[in-house]
MARVEX-792880 format. One record per residue (C-alpha): x, y, z. Coordinates in steps of 0.2 Angstrom, whole numbers, plus 2048, in hexadecimal, padded with zeros to 3 digits. Each point is the difference from the previous one (the first is absolute). Layout:
// MARVEX-792880
XYZ ...
This chain:
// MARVEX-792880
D8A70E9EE 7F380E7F8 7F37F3806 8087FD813 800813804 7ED8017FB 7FB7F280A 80D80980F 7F78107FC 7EF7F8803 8057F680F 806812807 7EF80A7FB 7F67F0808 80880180E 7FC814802 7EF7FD7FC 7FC7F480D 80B80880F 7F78127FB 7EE7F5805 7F87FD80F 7F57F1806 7FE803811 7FC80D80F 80B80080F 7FF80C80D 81180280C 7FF807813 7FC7F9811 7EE8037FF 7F380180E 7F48077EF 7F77F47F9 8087FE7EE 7EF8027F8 7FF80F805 8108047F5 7FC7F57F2 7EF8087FA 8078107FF 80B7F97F1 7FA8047ED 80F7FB7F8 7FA7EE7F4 8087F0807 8097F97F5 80680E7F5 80E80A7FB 80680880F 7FA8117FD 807810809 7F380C800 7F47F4805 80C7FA80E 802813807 7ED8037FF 7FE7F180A 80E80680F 7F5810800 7F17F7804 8087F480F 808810806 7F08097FF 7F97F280D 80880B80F 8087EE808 8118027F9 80E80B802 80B7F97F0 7F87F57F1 80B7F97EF 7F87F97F3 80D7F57F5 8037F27F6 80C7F4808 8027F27F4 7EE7F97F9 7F880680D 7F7812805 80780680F 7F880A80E 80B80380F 7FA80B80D 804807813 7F080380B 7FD811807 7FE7FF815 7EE7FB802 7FD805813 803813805 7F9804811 802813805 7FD80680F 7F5813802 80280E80E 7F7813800 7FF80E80D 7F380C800 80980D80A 7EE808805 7FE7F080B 80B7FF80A 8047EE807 7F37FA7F7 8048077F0 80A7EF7FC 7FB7F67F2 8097EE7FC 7FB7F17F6 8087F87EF 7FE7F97F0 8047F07F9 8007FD7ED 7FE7EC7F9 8078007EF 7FE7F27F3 7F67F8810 8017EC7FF 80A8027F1 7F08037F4 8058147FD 7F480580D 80080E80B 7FB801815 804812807 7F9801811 80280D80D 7F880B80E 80580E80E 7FD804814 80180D80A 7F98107FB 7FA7FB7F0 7F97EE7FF 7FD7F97EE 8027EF7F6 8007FC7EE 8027EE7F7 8037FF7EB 8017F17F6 8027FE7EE 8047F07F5 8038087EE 7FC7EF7F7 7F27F880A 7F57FC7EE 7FE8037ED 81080C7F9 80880980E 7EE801807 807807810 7F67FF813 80281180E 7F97FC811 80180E80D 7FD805810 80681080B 7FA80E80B 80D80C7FE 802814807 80A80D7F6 802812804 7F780C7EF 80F8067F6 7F9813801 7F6801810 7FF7FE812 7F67EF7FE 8027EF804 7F97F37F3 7FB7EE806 7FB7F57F3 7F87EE804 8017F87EF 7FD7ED7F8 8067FE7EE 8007F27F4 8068007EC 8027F77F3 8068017ED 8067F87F1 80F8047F1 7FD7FE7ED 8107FD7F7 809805811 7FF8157FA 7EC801802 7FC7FE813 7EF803807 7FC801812 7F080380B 800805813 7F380280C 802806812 7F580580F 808811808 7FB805812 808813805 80180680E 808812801 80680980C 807812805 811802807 801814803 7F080780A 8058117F7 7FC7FA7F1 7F08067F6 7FA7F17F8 7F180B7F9 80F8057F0 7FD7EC7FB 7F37F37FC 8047F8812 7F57F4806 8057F1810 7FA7F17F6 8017FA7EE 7F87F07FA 7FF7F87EC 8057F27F6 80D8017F2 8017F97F0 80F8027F4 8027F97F1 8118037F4 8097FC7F1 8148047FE 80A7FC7EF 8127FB806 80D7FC7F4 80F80480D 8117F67FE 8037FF814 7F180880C 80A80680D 80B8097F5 7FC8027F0 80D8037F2 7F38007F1 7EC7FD7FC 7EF808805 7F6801810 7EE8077FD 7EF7FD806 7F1806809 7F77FE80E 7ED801806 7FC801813 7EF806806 7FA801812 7F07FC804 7FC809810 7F87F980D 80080F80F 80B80E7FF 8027FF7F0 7F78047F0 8067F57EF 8108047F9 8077FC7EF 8157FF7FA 8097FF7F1 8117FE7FE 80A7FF7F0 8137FE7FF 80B7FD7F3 8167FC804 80C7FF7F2 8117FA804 8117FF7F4 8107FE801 80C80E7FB 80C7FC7F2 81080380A 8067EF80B 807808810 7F67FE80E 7F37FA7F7 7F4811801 7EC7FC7FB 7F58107FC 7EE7FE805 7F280B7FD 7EF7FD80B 7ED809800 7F37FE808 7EF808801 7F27FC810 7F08077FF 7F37FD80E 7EE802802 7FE815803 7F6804810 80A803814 8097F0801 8097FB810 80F801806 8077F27FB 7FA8017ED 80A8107FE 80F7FF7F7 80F808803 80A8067F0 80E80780A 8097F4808 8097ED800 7F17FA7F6 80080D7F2 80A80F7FC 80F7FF80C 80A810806 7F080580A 7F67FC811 7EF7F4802 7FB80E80D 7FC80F7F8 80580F809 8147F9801 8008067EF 80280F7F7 7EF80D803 8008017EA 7FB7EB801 7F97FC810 7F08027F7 8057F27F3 8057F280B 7F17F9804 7F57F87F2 7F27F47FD 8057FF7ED 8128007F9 80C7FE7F2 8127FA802 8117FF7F5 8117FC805 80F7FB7F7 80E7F8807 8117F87FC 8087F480B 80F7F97FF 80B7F280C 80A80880C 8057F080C 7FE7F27F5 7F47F0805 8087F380A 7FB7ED807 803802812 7FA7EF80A 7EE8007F7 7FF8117FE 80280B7F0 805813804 80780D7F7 7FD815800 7F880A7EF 8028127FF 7EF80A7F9 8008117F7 7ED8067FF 7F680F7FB 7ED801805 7F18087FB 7EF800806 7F080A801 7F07F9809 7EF80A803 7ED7FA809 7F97FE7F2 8077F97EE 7FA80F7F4 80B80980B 80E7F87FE 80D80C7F8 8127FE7FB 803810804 7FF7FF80F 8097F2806 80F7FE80B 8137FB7FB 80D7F680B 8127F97FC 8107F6808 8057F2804 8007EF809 8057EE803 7F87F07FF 8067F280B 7FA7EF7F8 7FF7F080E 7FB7EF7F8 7EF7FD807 7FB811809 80080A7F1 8068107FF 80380E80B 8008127F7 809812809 7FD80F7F6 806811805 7F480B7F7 8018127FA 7F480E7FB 8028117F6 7F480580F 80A7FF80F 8127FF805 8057F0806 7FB7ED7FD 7F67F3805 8047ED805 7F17F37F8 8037EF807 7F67F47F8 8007EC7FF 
């Protein structure tokens, strides 16, 4: 009997051992994706133990490839288990501006279309252009694993117009881009981008002096920009835990208009998850520092350290702000701090191919910038507060409203950023 119960007891523990193991990979959804393109982002051995941790990290990496709105990882019998939803793949949106000083021909109209996980190989096609009173094009393409590990390919074409954020002045920009990079261990990513830049600049208001800036109708140069990140993030779009830090080298090369200009920019993003459950809040602290080469740089090298970019509460242009920092909104060289705590407000949902859901953000910023770095000074730098929202859409990203505040000035600000 003693003898029987041992033999049951074995059969029993044989049994678990071999239902706990997996043999095989098979991936679960009605794909237009090529299943490679899931399959090599697995780590997890094959056969093994099925491993949960291992599992998870994997789910974050499929998530992370920006084509699918929900992705389980599970062991379903023997076998590893991927069952995924794709995210909609074609977003055309249509594009309409007045410029009320033009009268009927202030109109402007085009749109955008956006390719994602084009051909079913992860790439990306966004095309687009506008007529009427502005006329413009642009064409990006990217495949994120043409070669190597992740070594990624940017293609890109536009000649685009945007108005300055601080003055009267119309910027159009005829641009050709094209990129590449690799990963090491999928945290160390290196990239390198070069582009050709043609301005052309214009001035919107005859009353307006352009003798107070480094103005001039044409700019020329070549751009080089080389970059290294370390990104141990769980979910990129929305990160509950890891580190985001990096820096990056650009230098112009002037070709007319433009003398050589030199760019560092280092940043460093924490992210972790709070101990209480509800509503799952994340505190994230950011910094970042930007130093340029000193000299009159033009317009649009200066930075802006009031504003959607930096410290919110506060305007790009600087006489909308209060007379005590009007001085301290434009910079050529800045540091920036902001913590924040986000927590789920309308909680992510599948809808048809597309995941949605609403974060609500707590922030405090502070910033102070200067022309030159040795005179950079914490002292002197500018603090903004409130709060916002985040609207995530599988595919698109995330769009970003901020209303702003400043112990400066009564009233707020609304930063809208995407």
């Amino acid at each position: 009997m003693r003898l029987l119960i041992i033999i049951t007891i074995c059969g029993f523990s044989l049994l678990a051992a071999s239902t706990s193991k997996v043999t095989y990979i098979r991936v679960i959804g009605n794909l237009i994706t090529k299943e490679r393109i899931v399959r090599r982002e697995i780590q997890h051995p094959i056969p093994a133990e099925f491993n949960v941790k291992l599992a998870n990290e994997d789910r974050n990496r499929i998530y992370n490839l920006g084509i699918f709105s929900t992705v389980d990882v599970f062991q379903q019998d023997s076998a590893y288990t991927i069952r995924v939803t794709e995210a909609l793949r074609i977003f055309p949106i249509p594009t309409l501006d007045y410029n009320e000083n033009k009268g009927e021909k202030g109109w402007t109209y085009g749109g955008l279309l956006i390719f994602s996980n084009f051909r079913g190989l992860n790439e990306r096609l966004e095309a687009g252009g506008t007529q009427g009173d502005i006329k413009s094009f642009f064409f990006e393409f990217k495949d994120p694993w043409l070669w190597g590990n992740r070594g990624f390919l940017l293609f890109a074409i536009s000649d685009r117009y945007r108005d300055d954020d601080a003055y009267p002045i119309g910027i159009r920009r005829r641009n050709v881009q094209l990129g590449s990079g690799f990963e090491i261990r999928h945290i160390h990513k290196f990239s390198l981008l070069t582009a050709y830049n043609h301005r052309n600049l214009r001035v919107n208001d005859s009353a307006f002096d352009t003798e107070s800036i480094n103005f001039q109708p044409e700019y020329r140069d070549t751009e080089f920009i080389l970059g290294y990140l370390y990104d141990t993030r769980d979910i990129y779009w929305d990160p509950t835990s890891g580190i985001l830090a990096g820096v990056t080298w650009s230098t112009d090369i002037g070709i007319s208009g433009v003398t050589n200009i030199n760019k560092f920019d280092f940043s460093a993003n924490f992210y972790h998850r709070l101990w209480w459950r509800k509503y799952d809040p994340v505190i994230s602290i950011k910094s970042r520092i930007i130093l340029q080469t000193e000299g009159d740089l033009p317009i649009y090298r200066q930075l802006f350290l009031g504003g959607k970019s930096f410290v919110r509460g506060y305007s790009t242009i600087p006489s909308e702000n209060a007379a005590e920092v009007v001085d301290k909104i434009q910079v050529q060289d800045l540091v920036y701090h902001t913590l924040e705590i986000q927590q789920t407000l309308l909680t992510k949902r599948d809808l048809n191919g597309m995941e949605t859901g609403i974060d609500l953000v707590c922030f405090i910023d502070y910033g102070y910038g200067a022309q030159s770095p040795e005179k950079l000074k914490i002292s002197g730098g500018l603090l903004g507060y409130g709060l916002g929202f985040r609207i995530f859409a599988s595919s698109l990203g995330i769009i970003a409203i901020d209303l702003g505040f400043n112990p400066h000035k009564e009233g707020f600000f609304v930063h809208l950023r995407d």
